[in-house]
MIVEXSE-150966 format. One record per residue (C-alpha): x, y, z. Coordinates in steps of 0.5 Angstrom, whole numbers, plus 500, padded with zeros to 3 digits. Layout:
<sites>
+------+-------+-----+
! east ! north !  up !
+------+-------+-----+
!    X !     Y !   Z !
...
+------+-------+-----+
</sites>
This chain:
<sites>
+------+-------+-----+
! east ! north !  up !
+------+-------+-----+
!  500 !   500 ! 500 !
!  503 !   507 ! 498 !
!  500 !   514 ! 501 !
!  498 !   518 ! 496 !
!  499 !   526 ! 497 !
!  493 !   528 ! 500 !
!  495 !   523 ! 505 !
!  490 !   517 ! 503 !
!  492 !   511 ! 503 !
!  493 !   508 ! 495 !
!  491 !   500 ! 496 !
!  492 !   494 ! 490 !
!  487 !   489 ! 493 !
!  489 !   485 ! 487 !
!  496 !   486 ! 487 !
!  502 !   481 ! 491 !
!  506 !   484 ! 495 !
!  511 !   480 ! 491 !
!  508 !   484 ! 484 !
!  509 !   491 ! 487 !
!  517 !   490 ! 489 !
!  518 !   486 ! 482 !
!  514 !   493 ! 479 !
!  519 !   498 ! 482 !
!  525 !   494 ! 480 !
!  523 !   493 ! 473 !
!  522 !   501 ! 473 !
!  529 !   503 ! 476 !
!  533 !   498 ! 471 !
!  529 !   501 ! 467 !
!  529 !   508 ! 468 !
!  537 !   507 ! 469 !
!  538 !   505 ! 462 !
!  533 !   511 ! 460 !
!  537 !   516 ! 464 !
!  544 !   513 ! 460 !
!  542 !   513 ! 454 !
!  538 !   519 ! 453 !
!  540 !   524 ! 448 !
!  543 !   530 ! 453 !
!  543 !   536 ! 448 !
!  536 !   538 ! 445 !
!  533 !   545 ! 445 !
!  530 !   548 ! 450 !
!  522 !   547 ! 447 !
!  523 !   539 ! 448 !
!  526 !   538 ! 454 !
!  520 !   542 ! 457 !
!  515 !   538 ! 452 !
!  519 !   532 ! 456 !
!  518 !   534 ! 463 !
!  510 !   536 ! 461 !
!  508 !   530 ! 456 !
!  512 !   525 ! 461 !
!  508 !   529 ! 467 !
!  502 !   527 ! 464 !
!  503 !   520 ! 461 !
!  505 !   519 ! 469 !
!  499 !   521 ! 472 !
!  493 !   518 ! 467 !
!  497 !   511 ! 467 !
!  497 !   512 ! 476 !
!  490 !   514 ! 475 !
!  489 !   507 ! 471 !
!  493 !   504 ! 476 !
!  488 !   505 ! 482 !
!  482 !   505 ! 477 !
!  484 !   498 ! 475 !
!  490 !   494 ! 477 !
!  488 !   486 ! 481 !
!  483 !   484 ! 477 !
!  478 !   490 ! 478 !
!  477 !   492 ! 471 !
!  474 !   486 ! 467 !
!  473 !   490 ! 462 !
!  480 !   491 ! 459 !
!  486 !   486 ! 456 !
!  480 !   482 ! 452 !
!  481 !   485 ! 445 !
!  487 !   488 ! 441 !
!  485 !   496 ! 443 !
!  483 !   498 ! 450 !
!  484 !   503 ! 455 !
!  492 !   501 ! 457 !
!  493 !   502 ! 449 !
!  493 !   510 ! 451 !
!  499 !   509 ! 457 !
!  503 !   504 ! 452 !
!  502 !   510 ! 446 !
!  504 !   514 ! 451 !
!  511 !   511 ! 453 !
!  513 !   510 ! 447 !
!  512 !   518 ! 446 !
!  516 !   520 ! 452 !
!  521 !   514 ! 450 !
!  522 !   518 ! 443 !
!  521 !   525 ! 447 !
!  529 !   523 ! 451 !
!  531 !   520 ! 444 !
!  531 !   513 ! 447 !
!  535 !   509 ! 443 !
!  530 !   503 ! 439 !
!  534 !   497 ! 441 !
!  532 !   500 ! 448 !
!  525 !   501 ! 447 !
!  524 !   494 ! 444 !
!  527 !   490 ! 450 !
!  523 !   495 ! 455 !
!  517 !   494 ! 451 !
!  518 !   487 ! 450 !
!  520 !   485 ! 458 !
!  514 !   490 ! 461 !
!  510 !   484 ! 457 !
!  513 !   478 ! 459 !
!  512 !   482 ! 467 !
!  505 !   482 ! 465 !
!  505 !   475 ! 464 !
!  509 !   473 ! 470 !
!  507 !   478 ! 475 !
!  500 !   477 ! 478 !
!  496 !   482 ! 478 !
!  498 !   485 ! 472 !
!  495 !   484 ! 466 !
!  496 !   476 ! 466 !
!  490 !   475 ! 463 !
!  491 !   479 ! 457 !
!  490 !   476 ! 450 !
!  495 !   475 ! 445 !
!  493 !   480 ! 440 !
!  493 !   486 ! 446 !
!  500 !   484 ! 448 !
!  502 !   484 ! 440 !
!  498 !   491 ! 440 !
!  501 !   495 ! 447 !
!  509 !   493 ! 443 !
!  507 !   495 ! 437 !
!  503 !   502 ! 439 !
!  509 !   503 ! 444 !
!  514 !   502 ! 438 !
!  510 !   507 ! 433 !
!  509 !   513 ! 439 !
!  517 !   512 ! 439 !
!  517 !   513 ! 431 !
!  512 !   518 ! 431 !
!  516 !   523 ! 436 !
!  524 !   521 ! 435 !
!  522 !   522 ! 428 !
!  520 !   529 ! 428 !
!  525 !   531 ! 433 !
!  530 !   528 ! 429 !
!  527 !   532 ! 422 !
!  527 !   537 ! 426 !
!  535 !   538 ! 430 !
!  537 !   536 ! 423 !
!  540 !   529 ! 427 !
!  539 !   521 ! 425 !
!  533 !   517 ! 429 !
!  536 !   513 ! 436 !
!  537 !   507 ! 434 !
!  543 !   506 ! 438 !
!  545 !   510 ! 444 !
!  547 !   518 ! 442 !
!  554 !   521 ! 442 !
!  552 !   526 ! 447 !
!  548 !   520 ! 452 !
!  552 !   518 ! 458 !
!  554 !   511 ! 454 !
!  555 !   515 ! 448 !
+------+-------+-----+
</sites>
């Protein structure tokens, strides 16, 4: 159980203790490889789109969270498309706002998946095809906007760390 800023305590009834810890590891390791390979040297105007499309992503996603996670929700994870396919989207376009290499994005969208699978409370009864979506809409999010911002400084898509990453 977490607290949330006005102090009410934010419970997962459906999800395992072991879940949540799994969850902030994934995220840590995942924000890590994040912060070492992002593009450092962008204008001014992406990084405050960075700041405030990421801020909002995280918020809807929270809010999805409370809303739907442990079983609660029975009306999501049974076709191709549902409410989760906003947050996947969304992850994909902060990835591509930070310059997130590709190789990176397909092995994070791909590992979120099979933690999905693996930890309970997570969407392990989703079907295959909402699986093969939240990859595919992630990975166009992450083409859509590292490509604009690629047109627009004149620089290659990230498909491997950036030069001017900390790894680069």
């Amino acid at each position: 159980m977490t607290t949330s800023s006005q102090g009410q305590a934010i419970s997962f009834p459906g999800v395992p203790l072991s879940s949540r810890i799994a969850f902030v590891i994934f995220l840590l390791l995942a924000l890590t490889a994040m912060a070492l390979t992002m593009r450092l040297e962008v204008p001014a105007v992406v990084w405050v789109l960075r700041v405030v499309i990421t801020a909002g992503a995280v918020a809807f996603a929270i809010y999805l969270a409370k809303r739907d996670l442990g079983g609660q929700a029975t009306d999501i994870d049974r076709t191709a498309f549902d409410r989760w396919t906003i947050v996947h989207t969304s992850a994909g376009v902060v990835f591509g706002l930070f310059g997130i290499p590709f190789l990176l994005v397909a092995i994070l969208t791909v590992a979120w998946e099979a933690f999905e699978i693996l930890a309970p409370g997570f969407g392990e009864t989703e079907v295959l095809i909402n699986r093969a979506v939240d990859i595919l809409v992630a990975w166009a999010g992450w083409l859509v906007v590292a490509g604009v911002i690629a047109l627009a400084t004149s620089t290659g898509l990230p498909f491997l760390p950036a030069p001017d990453s900390v790894l680069g």
